[in-house]
C-alpha positions as semicolon CSV with decimal commas, in nm:
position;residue;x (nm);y (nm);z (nm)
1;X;4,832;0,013;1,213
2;X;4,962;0,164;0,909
3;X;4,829;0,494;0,782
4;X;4,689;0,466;0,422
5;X;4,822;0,750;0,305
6;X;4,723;1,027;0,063
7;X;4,504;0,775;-0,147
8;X;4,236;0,864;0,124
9;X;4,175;0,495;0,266
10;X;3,995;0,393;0,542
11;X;4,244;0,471;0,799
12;X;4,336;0,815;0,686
13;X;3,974;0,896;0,653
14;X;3,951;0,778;1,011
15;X;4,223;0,988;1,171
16;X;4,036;1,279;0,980
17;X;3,751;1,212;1,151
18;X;3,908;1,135;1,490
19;X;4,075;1,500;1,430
20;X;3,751;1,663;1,363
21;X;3,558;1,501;1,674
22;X;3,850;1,574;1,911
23;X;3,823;1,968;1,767
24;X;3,430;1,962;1,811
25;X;3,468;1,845;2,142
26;X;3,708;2,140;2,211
27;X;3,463;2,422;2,098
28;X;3,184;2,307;2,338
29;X;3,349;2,569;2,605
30;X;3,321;2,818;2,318
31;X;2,995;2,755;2,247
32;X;2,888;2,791;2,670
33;X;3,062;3,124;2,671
34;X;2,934;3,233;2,342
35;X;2,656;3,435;2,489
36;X;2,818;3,605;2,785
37;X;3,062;3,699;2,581
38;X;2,830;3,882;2,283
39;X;2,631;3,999;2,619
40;X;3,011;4,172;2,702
41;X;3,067;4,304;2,391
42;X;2,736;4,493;2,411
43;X;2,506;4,282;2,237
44;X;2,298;4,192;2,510
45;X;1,966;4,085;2,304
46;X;2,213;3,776;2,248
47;X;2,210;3,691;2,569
48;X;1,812;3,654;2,623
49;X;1,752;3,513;2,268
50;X;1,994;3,249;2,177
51;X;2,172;3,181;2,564
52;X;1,964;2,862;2,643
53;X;2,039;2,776;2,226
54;X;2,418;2,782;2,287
55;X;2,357;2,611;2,646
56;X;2,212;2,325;2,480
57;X;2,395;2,323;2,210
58;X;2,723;2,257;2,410
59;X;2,579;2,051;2,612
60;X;2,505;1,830;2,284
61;X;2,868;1,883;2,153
62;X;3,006;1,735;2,535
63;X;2,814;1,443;2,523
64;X;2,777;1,334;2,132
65;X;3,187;1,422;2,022
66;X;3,350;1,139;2,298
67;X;3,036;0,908;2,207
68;X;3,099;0,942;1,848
69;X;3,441;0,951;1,882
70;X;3,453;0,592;2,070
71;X;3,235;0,449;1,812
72;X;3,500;0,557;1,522
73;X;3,786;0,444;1,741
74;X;3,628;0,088;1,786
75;X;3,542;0,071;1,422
76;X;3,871;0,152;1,281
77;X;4,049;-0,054;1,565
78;X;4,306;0,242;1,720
79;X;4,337;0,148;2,058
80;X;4,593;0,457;2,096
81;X;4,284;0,656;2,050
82;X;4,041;0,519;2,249
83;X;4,204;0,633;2,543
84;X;4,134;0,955;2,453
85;X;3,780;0,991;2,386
86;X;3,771;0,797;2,773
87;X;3,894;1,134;2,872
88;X;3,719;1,298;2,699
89;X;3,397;1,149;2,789
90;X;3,497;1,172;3,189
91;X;3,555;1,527;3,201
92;X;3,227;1,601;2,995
93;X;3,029;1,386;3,242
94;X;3,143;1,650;3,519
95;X;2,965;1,923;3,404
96;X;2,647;1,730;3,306
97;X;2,577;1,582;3,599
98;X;2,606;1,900;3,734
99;X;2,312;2,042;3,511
100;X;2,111;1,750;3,581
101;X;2,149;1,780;3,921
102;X;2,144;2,160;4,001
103;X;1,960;2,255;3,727
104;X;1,692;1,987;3,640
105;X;1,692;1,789;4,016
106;X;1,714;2,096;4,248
107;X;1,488;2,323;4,030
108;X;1,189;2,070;4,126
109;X;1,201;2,147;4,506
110;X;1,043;2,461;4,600
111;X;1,247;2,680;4,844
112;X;1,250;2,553;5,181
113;X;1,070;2,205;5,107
114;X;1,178;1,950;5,391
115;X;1,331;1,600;5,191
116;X;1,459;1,772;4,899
């Protein structure tokens, strides 16, 4: 597929927005450490008041960025691309299913409950 150039059509608008989901989907690590990070450099008020903020917040970025992401590559048919959000979208489902099930699952069953 040819690249429209600096007219700005479809396709070049497309890459820019493949670009800008790949790059959000790159600062949702960022975002995680955000807090223990201001907590290190001695902000710890940070931590308490916006930690579960920046939690969710890359959490949101994980999922939404590959989701979005395949939904642009379908649209403006670049196969190469697709591959990539597939990645992308693998390795995010790692650490969510790890917050559903430690966090969310887990967090239901009281300490020494028998079945849980």
């Amino acid at each position: 597929m040819e690249n429209a150039g600096p007219s700005g059509g479809t396709p070049a608008r497309a890459d820019r927005l493949i670009r800008v989901l790949s790059w959000w989907w790159v600062s949702a690590p960022l975002l995680l450490c955000a807090p223990a990070i201001a907590h290190a450099m001695g902000w710890p008020e940070m931590r308490r008041e916006a930690g579960r903020a920046f939690g969710l917040l890359a959490l949101l970025t994980a999922v939404l960025a590959p989701a979005v992401g395949l939904v642009v590559a379908r649209l403006a048919d670049r196969r190469d691309v697709r591959g990539r959000f597939l990645i992308m979208a693998a390795v995010s489902s790692v650490p969510v299913v790890f917050f559903l099930v430690f966090g969310l699952l887990l967090a239901e069953c009281p300490d020494g409950a028998a079945g849980c």
